[in-house]
N, C-alpha and C positions, 0 to 999 in steps of 0.2 A: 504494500500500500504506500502512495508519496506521500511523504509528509509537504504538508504548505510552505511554500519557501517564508523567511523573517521580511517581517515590514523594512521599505526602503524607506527609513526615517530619519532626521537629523533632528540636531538641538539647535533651537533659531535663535540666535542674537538681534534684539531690535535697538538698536543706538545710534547715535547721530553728533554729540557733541566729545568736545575734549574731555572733560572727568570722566564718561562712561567708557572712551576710549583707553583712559588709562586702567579703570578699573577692570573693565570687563575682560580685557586682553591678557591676563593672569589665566582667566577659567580657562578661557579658547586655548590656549596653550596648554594646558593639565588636562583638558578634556583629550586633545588629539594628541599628546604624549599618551594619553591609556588607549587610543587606537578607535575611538570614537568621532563620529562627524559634527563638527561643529558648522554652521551656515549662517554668516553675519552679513544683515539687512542695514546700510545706512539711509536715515532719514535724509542727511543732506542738513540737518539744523544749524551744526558748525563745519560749511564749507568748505572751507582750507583747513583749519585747524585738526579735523575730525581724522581724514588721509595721512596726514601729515605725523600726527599720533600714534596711529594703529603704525605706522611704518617705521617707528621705531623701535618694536616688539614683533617687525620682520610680518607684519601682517596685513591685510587687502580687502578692503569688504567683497563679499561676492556678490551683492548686490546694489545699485543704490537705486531711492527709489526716487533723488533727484524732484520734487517736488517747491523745495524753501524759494522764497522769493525775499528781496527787500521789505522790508516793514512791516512784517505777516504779523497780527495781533495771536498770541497760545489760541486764541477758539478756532479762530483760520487754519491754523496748523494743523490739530488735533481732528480738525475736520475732514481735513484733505487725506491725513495720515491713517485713520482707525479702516474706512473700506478698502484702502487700497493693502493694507496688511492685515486687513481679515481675508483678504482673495487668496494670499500667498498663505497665509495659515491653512486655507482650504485647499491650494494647492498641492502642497508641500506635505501636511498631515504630518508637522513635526513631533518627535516625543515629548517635547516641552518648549515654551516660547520662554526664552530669559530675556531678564528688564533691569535696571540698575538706577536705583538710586529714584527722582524725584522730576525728573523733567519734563517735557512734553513728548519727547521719543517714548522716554518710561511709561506717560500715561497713556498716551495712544498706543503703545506696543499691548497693554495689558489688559486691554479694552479688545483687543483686536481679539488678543487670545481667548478672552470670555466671550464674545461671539461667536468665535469657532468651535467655539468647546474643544479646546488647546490645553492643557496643562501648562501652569505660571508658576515661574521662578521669580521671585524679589531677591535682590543681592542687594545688601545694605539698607535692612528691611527695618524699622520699627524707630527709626530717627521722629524725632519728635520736640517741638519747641513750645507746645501747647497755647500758641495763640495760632494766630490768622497769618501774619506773617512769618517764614518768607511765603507771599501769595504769588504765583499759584504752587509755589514747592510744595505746602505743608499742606494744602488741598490733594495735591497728586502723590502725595504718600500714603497719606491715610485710604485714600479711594484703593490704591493698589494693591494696601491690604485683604482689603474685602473681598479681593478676587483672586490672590497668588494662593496656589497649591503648597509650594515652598518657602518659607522665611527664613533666609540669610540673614539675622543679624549681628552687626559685629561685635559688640558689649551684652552684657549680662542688663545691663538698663538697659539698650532697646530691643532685647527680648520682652522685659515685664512691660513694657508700653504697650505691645503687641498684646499682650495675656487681658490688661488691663482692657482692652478694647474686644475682647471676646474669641481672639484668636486661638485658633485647637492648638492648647500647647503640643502636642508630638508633632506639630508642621513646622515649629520653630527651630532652629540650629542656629548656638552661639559659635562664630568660625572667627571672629575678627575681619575684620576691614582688606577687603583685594588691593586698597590704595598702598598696604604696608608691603604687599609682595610687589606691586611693580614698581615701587623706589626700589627696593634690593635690587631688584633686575636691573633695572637702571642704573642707581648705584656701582653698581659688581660692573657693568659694560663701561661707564667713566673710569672706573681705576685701573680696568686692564686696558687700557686707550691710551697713548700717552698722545699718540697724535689729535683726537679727540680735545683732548685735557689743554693742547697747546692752542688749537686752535680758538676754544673759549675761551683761554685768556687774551688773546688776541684782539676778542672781537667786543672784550669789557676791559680794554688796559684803559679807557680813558676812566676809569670810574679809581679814585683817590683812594689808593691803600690806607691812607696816613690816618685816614677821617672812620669814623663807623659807618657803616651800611647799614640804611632801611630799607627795605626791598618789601613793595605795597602793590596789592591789589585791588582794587576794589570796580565792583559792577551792578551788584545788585540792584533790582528794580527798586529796592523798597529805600534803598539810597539816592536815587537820583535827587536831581533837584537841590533842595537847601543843603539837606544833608552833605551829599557831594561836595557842595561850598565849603562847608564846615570840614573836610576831611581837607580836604586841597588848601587851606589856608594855613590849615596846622603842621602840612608837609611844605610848604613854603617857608615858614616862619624855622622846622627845624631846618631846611637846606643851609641856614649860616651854619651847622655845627657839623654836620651829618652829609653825607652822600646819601640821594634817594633813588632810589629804582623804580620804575614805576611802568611793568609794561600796560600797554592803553588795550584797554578794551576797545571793541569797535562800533560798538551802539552808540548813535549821534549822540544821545543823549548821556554821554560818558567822556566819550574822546573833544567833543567841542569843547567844555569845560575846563576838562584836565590839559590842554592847547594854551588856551583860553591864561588860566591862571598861572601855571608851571612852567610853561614854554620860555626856552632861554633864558633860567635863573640858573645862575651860578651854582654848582651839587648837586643839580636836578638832570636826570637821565630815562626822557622820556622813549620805550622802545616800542614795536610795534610787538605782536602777541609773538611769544616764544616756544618755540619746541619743547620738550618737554626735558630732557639730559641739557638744555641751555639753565630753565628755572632750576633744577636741582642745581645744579651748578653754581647760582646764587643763592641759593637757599642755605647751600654748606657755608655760604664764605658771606652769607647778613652775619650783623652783630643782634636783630632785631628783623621778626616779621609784623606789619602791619596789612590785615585782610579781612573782606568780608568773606571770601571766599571759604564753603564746608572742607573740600579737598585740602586745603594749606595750610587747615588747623589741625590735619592729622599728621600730613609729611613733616611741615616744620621739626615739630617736637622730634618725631623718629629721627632727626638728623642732628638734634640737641640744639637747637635752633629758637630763642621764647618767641609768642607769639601774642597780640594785643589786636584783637578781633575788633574789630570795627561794625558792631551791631549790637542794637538793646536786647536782640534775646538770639542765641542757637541751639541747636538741634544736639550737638556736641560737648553737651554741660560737662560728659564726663571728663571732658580733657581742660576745663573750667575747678572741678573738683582734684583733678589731680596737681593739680599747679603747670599743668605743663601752660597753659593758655590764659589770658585772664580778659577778663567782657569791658571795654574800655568805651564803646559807643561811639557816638560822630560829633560829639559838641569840642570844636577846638580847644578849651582849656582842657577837658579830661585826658585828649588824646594828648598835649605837651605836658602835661605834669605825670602823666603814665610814663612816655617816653624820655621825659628828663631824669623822672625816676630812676629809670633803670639802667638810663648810660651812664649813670653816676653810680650805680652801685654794682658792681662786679660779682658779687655774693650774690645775690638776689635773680641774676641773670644765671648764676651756675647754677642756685637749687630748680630752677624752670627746667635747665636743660638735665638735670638729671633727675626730677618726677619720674615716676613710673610710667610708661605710656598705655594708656585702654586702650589701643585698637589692635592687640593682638602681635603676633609673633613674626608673621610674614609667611603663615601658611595657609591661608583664609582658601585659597583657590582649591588647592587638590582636599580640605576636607568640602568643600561641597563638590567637586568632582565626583567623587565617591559615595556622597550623600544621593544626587543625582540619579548615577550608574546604578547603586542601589534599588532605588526607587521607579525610574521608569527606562533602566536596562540598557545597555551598546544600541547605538546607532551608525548605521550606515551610510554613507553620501554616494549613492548612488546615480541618478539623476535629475538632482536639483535642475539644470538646463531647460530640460523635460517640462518638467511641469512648472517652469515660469513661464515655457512659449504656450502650455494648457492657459493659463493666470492671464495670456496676453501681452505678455511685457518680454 
Protein backbone atom coordinates (compact mmCIF):
# COMPACT_ATOMS: atom_id res chain seq x y z
CA UNK A 1 0.00 0.00 0.00
CA UNK A 2 1.67 3.81 -0.63
CA UNK A 3 1.96 5.80 1.88
CA UNK A 4 0.85 9.63 1.13
CA UNK A 5 3.91 11.60 0.37
CA UNK A 6 4.77 14.61 3.42
CA UNK A 7 3.10 18.08 2.81
CA UNK A 8 5.21 20.49 0.78
CA UNK A 9 5.21 23.18 3.46
CA UNK A 10 7.58 25.93 4.72
CA UNK A 11 7.80 28.23 7.71
CA UNK A 12 6.66 31.92 6.24
CA UNK A 13 8.41 34.85 7.43
CA UNK A 14 6.26 38.03 7.14
CA UNK A 15 8.76 41.21 7.65
CA UNK A 16 9.46 44.29 6.11
CA UNK A 17 11.42 46.74 8.39
CA UNK A 18 15.12 46.98 9.96
CA UNK A 19 14.42 45.45 13.61
CA UNK A 20 12.60 42.60 12.21
CA UNK A 21 15.40 42.07 9.92
CA UNK A 22 17.65 41.97 12.54
CA UNK A 23 15.74 39.89 14.62
CA UNK A 24 14.15 37.44 12.61
CA UNK A 25 17.35 36.45 10.63
CA UNK A 26 18.63 34.58 13.88
CA UNK A 27 15.57 31.98 13.48
CA UNK A 28 15.95 31.70 9.42
CA UNK A 29 19.37 30.62 10.07
CA UNK A 30 18.69 27.88 13.02
CA UNK A 31 15.78 26.81 11.21
CA UNK A 32 17.64 25.90 7.98
CA UNK A 33 20.86 24.92 9.99
CA UNK A 34 18.39 21.87 11.23
CA UNK A 35 17.60 21.35 7.55
CA UNK A 36 14.08 22.82 7.58
CA UNK A 37 12.51 25.56 4.97
CA UNK A 38 12.28 28.79 5.87
CA UNK A 39 10.30 31.39 3.20
CA UNK A 40 10.76 35.04 3.83
CA UNK A 41 7.93 37.57 2.50
CA UNK A 42 9.14 41.32 2.41
CA UNK A 43 6.50 43.86 2.83
CA UNK A 44 8.65 46.42 1.38
CA UNK A 45 7.81 48.95 4.68
CA UNK A 46 11.71 49.79 5.03
CA UNK A 47 12.84 49.88 1.43
CA UNK A 48 16.48 50.15 1.48
CA UNK A 49 17.13 49.50 4.87
CA UNK A 50 15.05 46.15 5.03
CA UNK A 51 17.64 44.30 1.87
CA UNK A 52 20.34 45.84 3.05
CA UNK A 53 19.95 44.10 6.78
CA UNK A 54 18.98 40.74 5.92
CA UNK A 55 22.27 40.86 3.73
CA UNK A 56 24.36 41.14 6.39
CA UNK A 57 23.34 37.77 7.86
CA UNK A 58 24.02 36.40 4.10
CA UNK A 59 20.29 36.48 3.53
CA UNK A 60 17.58 37.43 0.55
CA UNK A 61 13.91 37.67 0.88
CA UNK A 62 12.21 35.37 -1.41
CA UNK A 63 9.79 37.32 -1.96
CA UNK A 64 8.79 40.86 -1.86
CA UNK A 65 5.53 41.99 -2.19
CA UNK A 66 6.68 45.59 -3.15
CA UNK A 67 3.55 47.35 -2.25
CA UNK A 68 4.92 50.62 0.23
CA UNK A 69 4.57 53.89 -1.25
CA UNK A 70 5.54 57.48 0.03
CA UNK A 71 3.32 58.76 2.87
CA UNK A 72 1.12 55.55 3.22
CA UNK A 73 -0.84 56.24 6.61
CA UNK A 74 -0.43 52.17 9.05
CA UNK A 75 -4.43 51.66 7.90
CA UNK A 76 -3.32 52.12 4.03
CA UNK A 77 -0.66 49.67 4.78
CA UNK A 78 -2.32 47.11 6.63
CA UNK A 79 -4.96 47.38 4.15
CA UNK A 80 -3.17 46.70 1.14
CA UNK A 81 -0.98 44.00 3.09
CA UNK A 82 -3.60 41.51 5.05
CA UNK A 83 -5.25 40.09 1.31
CA UNK A 84 -2.40 40.19 -0.54
CA UNK A 85 -0.62 37.74 2.32
CA UNK A 86 -3.80 35.95 3.07
CA UNK A 87 -3.58 34.78 -0.98
CA UNK A 88 0.20 33.50 -0.26
CA UNK A 89 -0.86 31.81 3.15
CA UNK A 90 -3.44 30.09 0.82
CA UNK A 91 -1.05 29.42 -1.57
CA UNK A 92 1.73 28.26 0.13
CA UNK A 93 -0.21 26.40 3.08
CA UNK A 94 2.72 27.09 5.31
CA UNK A 95 3.36 25.09 8.78
CA UNK A 96 3.28 28.33 10.40
CA UNK A 97 3.26 32.11 9.50
CA UNK A 98 6.12 33.81 12.00
CA UNK A 99 5.76 37.62 12.89
CA UNK A 100 8.04 39.71 15.14
CA UNK A 101 7.64 42.04 17.32
CA UNK A 102 4.97 45.15 16.96
CA UNK A 103 4.80 46.72 13.56
CA UNK A 104 2.54 46.82 10.67
CA UNK A 105 4.24 43.93 8.66
CA UNK A 106 3.69 42.08 12.22
CA UNK A 107 0.01 43.17 12.30
CA UNK A 108 -0.89 42.40 8.88
CA UNK A 109 1.21 39.39 8.75
CA UNK A 110 -0.92 37.89 11.74
CA UNK A 111 -4.07 39.00 10.49
CA UNK A 112 -3.24 37.24 7.22
CA UNK A 113 -2.54 34.03 9.14
CA UNK A 114 -5.82 34.17 11.07
CA UNK A 115 -7.66 34.36 7.93
CA UNK A 116 -6.03 31.50 6.42
CA UNK A 117 -6.34 29.44 9.29
CA UNK A 118 -2.30 29.48 9.32
CA UNK A 119 -0.79 28.69 12.48
CA UNK A 120 1.15 32.05 14.22
CA UNK A 121 4.38 32.40 15.74
CA UNK A 122 4.87 35.84 17.95
CA UNK A 123 8.64 36.30 18.43
CA UNK A 124 9.03 38.84 21.07
CA UNK A 125 5.69 38.38 22.38
CA UNK A 126 4.09 39.89 25.55
CA UNK A 127 6.13 43.44 25.53
CA UNK A 128 3.93 45.69 27.02
CA UNK A 129 3.84 49.57 28.29
CA UNK A 130 0.24 49.44 29.54
CA UNK A 131 -0.84 52.67 28.03
CA UNK A 132 -1.98 53.79 24.59
CA UNK A 133 1.32 54.78 23.48
CA UNK A 134 3.60 53.69 21.49
CA UNK A 135 0.39 53.98 19.11
CA UNK A 136 -0.13 51.97 16.86
CA UNK A 137 2.92 49.44 18.46
CA UNK A 138 1.14 48.77 21.67
CA UNK A 139 -2.25 48.21 19.73
CA UNK A 140 -0.50 45.69 17.40
CA UNK A 141 0.95 43.66 20.05
CA UNK A 142 -1.69 43.14 22.12
CA UNK A 143 -4.16 42.27 18.80
CA UNK A 144 -1.38 39.62 17.86
CA UNK A 145 -1.62 38.09 20.98
CA UNK A 146 -5.19 37.15 20.40
CA UNK A 147 -4.33 35.33 17.44
CA UNK A 148 -0.43 33.67 17.76
CA UNK A 149 -0.53 29.96 18.29
CA UNK A 150 3.05 30.42 19.79
CA UNK A 151 4.51 33.04 22.29
CA UNK A 152 8.12 33.83 22.16
CA UNK A 153 8.66 35.83 24.96
CA UNK A 154 11.93 37.19 25.99
CA UNK A 155 11.74 37.88 29.83
CA UNK A 156 9.89 36.15 32.50
CA UNK A 157 7.72 39.65 32.67
CA UNK A 158 6.48 39.56 29.26
CA UNK A 159 5.47 36.15 29.64
CA UNK A 160 3.15 37.02 32.96
CA UNK A 161 1.76 40.13 30.68
CA UNK A 162 0.67 37.43 28.32
CA UNK A 163 -0.89 35.04 31.26
CA UNK A 164 -2.37 38.30 32.63
CA UNK A 165 -4.25 38.97 29.57
CA UNK A 166 -5.73 35.37 29.29
CA UNK A 167 -3.04 33.69 27.27
CA UNK A 168 -2.95 29.59 27.56
CA UNK A 169 0.10 29.56 29.50
CA UNK A 170 1.74 26.15 27.62
CA UNK A 171 1.65 28.43 24.38
CA UNK A 172 4.15 30.67 26.12
CA UNK A 173 8.01 30.06 25.96
CA UNK A 174 10.52 32.34 27.87
CA UNK A 175 13.71 32.05 25.14
CA UNK A 176 15.09 35.61 25.58
CA UNK A 177 15.37 38.33 22.94
CA UNK A 178 16.77 37.05 18.91
CA UNK A 179 18.10 40.82 19.01
CA UNK A 180 20.91 39.32 21.77
CA UNK A 181 21.85 36.57 19.17
CA UNK A 182 22.23 38.71 16.02
CA UNK A 183 24.73 41.23 17.97
CA UNK A 184 26.89 38.15 18.79
CA UNK A 185 26.65 37.29 15.10
CA UNK A 186 27.48 40.48 14.27
CA UNK A 187 29.61 41.10 16.93
CA UNK A 188 31.88 37.65 16.35
CA UNK A 189 31.85 38.97 12.16
CA UNK A 190 33.49 42.71 13.26
CA UNK A 191 36.35 41.02 15.21
CA UNK A 192 37.28 38.49 12.87
CA UNK A 193 37.29 41.42 10.19
CA UNK A 194 40.06 43.54 10.48
CA UNK A 195 39.57 44.87 7.04
CA UNK A 196 35.83 45.60 8.03
CA UNK A 197 37.13 47.11 11.42
CA UNK A 198 39.44 49.41 9.29
CA UNK A 199 37.27 50.55 7.05
CA UNK A 200 34.67 51.94 9.92
CA UNK A 201 37.18 53.69 11.39
CA UNK A 202 37.74 55.34 8.21
CA UNK A 203 34.48 56.21 7.46
CA UNK A 204 33.87 57.86 11.47
CA UNK A 205 37.75 59.29 11.81
CA UNK A 206 36.19 62.74 11.71
CA UNK A 207 34.14 62.08 14.90
CA UNK A 208 36.72 63.44 18.05
CA UNK A 209 38.29 60.73 20.19
CA UNK A 210 39.21 63.21 22.77
CA UNK A 211 35.43 64.39 23.41
CA UNK A 212 32.72 61.49 24.77
CA UNK A 213 30.32 60.15 22.28
CA UNK A 214 26.48 60.40 22.30
CA UNK A 215 25.36 58.30 19.77
CA UNK A 216 21.19 59.08 19.42
CA UNK A 217 18.26 57.83 17.80
CA UNK A 218 15.33 58.82 17.88
CA UNK A 219 11.97 58.45 15.54
CA UNK A 220 9.09 57.63 17.11
CA UNK A 221 5.60 58.84 16.12
CA UNK A 222 4.74 59.66 19.45
CA UNK A 223 7.84 62.02 19.46
CA UNK A 224 7.48 64.16 16.79
CA UNK A 225 6.60 67.57 16.99
CA UNK A 226 7.53 69.40 20.38
CA UNK A 227 8.83 66.66 21.62
CA UNK A 228 11.55 66.29 18.99
CA UNK A 229 12.25 70.04 19.68
CA UNK A 230 12.90 69.21 23.15
CA UNK A 231 15.28 66.28 22.39
CA UNK A 232 17.29 68.31 19.53
CA UNK A 233 17.94 71.27 21.64
CA UNK A 234 19.32 69.25 24.48
CA UNK A 235 21.68 67.55 21.95
CA UNK A 236 22.64 70.95 20.71
CA UNK A 237 23.21 72.58 23.95
CA UNK A 238 25.51 69.15 24.81
CA UNK A 239 27.41 69.20 21.31
CA UNK A 240 29.88 72.13 23.22
CA UNK A 241 31.11 69.04 25.58
CA UNK A 242 30.34 65.94 23.62
CA UNK A 243 30.47 64.49 20.19
CA UNK A 244 26.81 63.41 18.93
CA UNK A 245 25.91 60.86 16.59
CA UNK A 246 22.95 61.00 15.22
CA UNK A 247 21.85 58.85 12.35
CA UNK A 248 18.42 60.68 10.67
CA UNK A 249 15.74 58.87 10.30
CA UNK A 250 13.81 59.49 7.07
CA UNK A 251 10.21 60.58 7.86
CA UNK A 252 9.89 64.26 6.94
CA UNK A 253 8.70 64.77 9.98
CA UNK A 254 12.10 63.70 11.67
CA UNK A 255 14.96 64.58 9.23
CA UNK A 256 13.41 68.38 8.56
CA UNK A 257 13.86 69.09 12.07
CA UNK A 258 16.99 67.38 13.01
CA UNK A 259 18.60 69.44 9.51
CA UNK A 260 16.72 72.17 10.78
CA UNK A 261 18.30 72.56 14.24
CA UNK A 262 21.68 70.29 14.22
CA UNK A 263 22.85 70.94 10.83
CA UNK A 264 26.53 72.24 11.00
CA UNK A 265 27.17 72.66 14.70
CA UNK A 266 30.33 72.02 15.72
CA UNK A 267 30.31 67.84 17.45
CA UNK A 268 27.30 67.36 15.75
CA UNK A 269 27.48 64.39 13.07
CA UNK A 270 24.45 64.01 11.30
CA UNK A 271 24.43 60.44 9.16
CA UNK A 272 22.15 59.09 6.85
CA UNK A 273 20.57 55.55 8.30
CA UNK A 274 23.35 52.92 8.85
CA UNK A 275 23.85 49.32 8.38
CA UNK A 276 23.63 47.44 10.97
CA UNK A 277 27.96 46.17 11.83
CA UNK A 278 28.33 50.24 11.12
CA UNK A 279 25.67 51.05 14.45
CA UNK A 280 27.27 48.31 16.44
CA UNK A 281 30.38 49.76 15.79
CA UNK A 282 29.28 52.94 17.42
CA UNK A 283 27.54 51.48 19.95
CA UNK A 284 30.95 49.75 21.26
CA UNK A 285 32.89 52.84 21.11
CA UNK A 286 29.59 55.69 22.76
CA UNK A 287 30.44 56.69 26.05
CA UNK A 288 26.42 57.01 26.36
CA UNK A 289 23.37 55.90 24.38
CA UNK A 290 20.53 58.29 23.84
CA UNK A 291 17.19 56.49 22.17
CA UNK A 292 13.70 56.02 21.64
CA UNK A 293 14.33 53.22 19.86
CA UNK A 294 12.98 49.31 21.60
CA UNK A 295 15.99 47.51 19.75
CA UNK A 296 18.85 49.99 21.25
CA UNK A 297 17.67 49.49 24.68
CA UNK A 298 18.55 45.82 24.47
CA UNK A 299 21.92 45.90 22.20
CA UNK A 300 23.37 48.85 24.01
CA UNK A 301 23.47 47.30 27.41
CA UNK A 302 24.75 43.79 25.89
CA UNK A 303 27.80 45.79 24.68
CA UNK A 304 28.16 47.49 28.39
CA UNK A 305 27.08 50.57 26.71
CA UNK A 306 24.33 52.86 29.42
CA UNK A 307 21.48 53.89 27.80
CA UNK A 308 18.97 57.11 28.77
CA UNK A 309 15.60 56.27 26.79
CA UNK A 310 14.15 59.12 25.57
CA UNK A 311 10.39 58.25 26.24
CA UNK A 312 7.80 58.69 29.21
CA UNK A 313 6.95 55.03 29.36
CA UNK A 314 8.58 51.42 27.47
CA UNK A 315 7.73 48.31 26.81
CA UNK A 316 11.25 47.21 28.20
CA UNK A 317 10.84 48.20 32.10
CA UNK A 318 12.96 45.40 32.66
CA UNK A 319 16.09 46.79 31.59
CA UNK A 320 14.61 50.17 33.52
CA UNK A 321 14.67 47.62 36.61
CA UNK A 322 17.94 46.38 36.11
CA UNK A 323 19.89 49.41 35.81
CA UNK A 324 21.05 48.73 32.64
CA UNK A 325 18.78 51.74 31.19
CA UNK A 326 17.12 54.47 32.90
CA UNK A 327 13.59 56.56 31.59
CA UNK A 328 14.88 60.17 31.01
CA UNK A 329 11.96 61.53 28.72
CA UNK A 330 12.04 64.48 26.16
CA UNK A 331 11.97 67.68 28.31
CA UNK A 332 15.49 69.22 27.62
CA UNK A 333 16.45 70.00 31.21
CA UNK A 334 15.87 66.03 32.33
CA UNK A 335 17.64 64.97 29.34
CA UNK A 336 21.12 67.54 30.30
CA UNK A 337 21.05 66.94 33.83
CA UNK A 338 20.69 62.93 33.13
CA UNK A 339 23.45 63.30 30.76
CA UNK A 340 25.79 65.62 32.76
CA UNK A 341 25.16 63.28 35.39
CA UNK A 342 26.79 60.67 34.13
CA UNK A 343 29.64 62.10 32.02
CA UNK A 344 30.74 63.21 35.30
CA UNK A 345 30.41 60.29 37.11
CA UNK A 346 32.48 57.31 35.87
CA UNK A 347 31.04 54.93 38.69
CA UNK A 348 27.71 55.27 37.99
CA UNK A 349 28.24 54.63 34.16
CA UNK A 350 30.28 51.22 35.10
CA UNK A 351 27.41 49.88 37.41
CA UNK A 352 24.87 50.42 34.18
CA UNK A 353 27.30 48.61 32.17
CA UNK A 354 27.74 45.94 34.36
CA UNK A 355 23.71 45.21 35.41
CA UNK A 356 22.64 42.03 34.63
CA UNK A 357 21.07 42.13 31.24
CA UNK A 358 17.08 40.49 30.99
CA UNK A 359 17.17 39.68 27.47
CA UNK A 360 18.76 36.59 27.67
CA UNK A 361 21.99 34.76 26.62
CA UNK A 362 22.14 35.00 22.81
CA UNK A 363 20.26 31.66 22.25
CA UNK A 364 16.79 32.87 21.99
CA UNK A 365 16.60 31.58 18.10
CA UNK A 366 17.55 27.73 18.15
CA UNK A 367 15.27 27.37 21.42
CA UNK A 368 12.33 28.39 19.58
CA UNK A 369 13.74 26.51 16.45
CA UNK A 370 13.01 23.57 18.38
CA UNK A 371 10.05 24.60 20.00
CA UNK A 372 8.79 25.16 16.41
CA UNK A 373 10.02 21.70 14.88
CA UNK A 374 8.51 20.24 17.83
CA UNK A 375 5.30 21.42 17.52
CA UNK A 376 4.37 21.73 13.80
CA UNK A 377 7.27 19.36 12.41
CA UNK A 378 10.22 19.73 9.39
CA UNK A 379 9.22 21.41 6.44
CA UNK A 380 10.13 21.37 3.15
CA UNK A 381 10.76 24.16 0.31
CA UNK A 382 9.64 22.45 -2.27
CA UNK A 383 7.94 24.62 -4.72
CA UNK A 384 7.29 27.96 -3.21
CA UNK A 385 7.65 29.25 -7.29
CA UNK A 386 4.73 27.07 -7.93
CA UNK A 387 2.24 28.36 -6.20
CA UNK A 388 3.13 32.10 -6.13
CA UNK A 389 2.52 31.84 -10.10
CA UNK A 390 -1.00 29.77 -8.49
CA UNK A 391 -1.26 33.22 -5.98
CA UNK A 392 -0.74 35.39 -9.38
CA UNK A 393 2.40 37.03 -8.40
Amino acid sequence: MATEAPPEEVYLFVAGTRPEAVKLSPVILALRARGSAAFLVATGQHRELFPETLAGFGLVADHDLGIMQRAQSPASVIGLLVPALADLCAALRPAAVIVQGDTASAFAGAQAAAYARCPLVHVEAGLRTGHSDPFPEEMHRRAIAQMADLHFAPTAHAAAALRREGVAPHTIHVTGNTGIDALHLTAARLAGDAGLQAALGMRFAGIDARRPLLLATIHRRENHGERLDSVLLALAVLARAAEIVLPIHPHPAVAGPVNAVLGGLPGVHLLPPLDYPAFLWLMQRATLVLTDSGGVQEEAPALGTPVLVLRDVTERSEGIASGNARLVGTETADILAAVTELLGDAGARGRMAAAALPYGAGDAARQIVEIMLARFGQSRLVAPPAALAVAGW
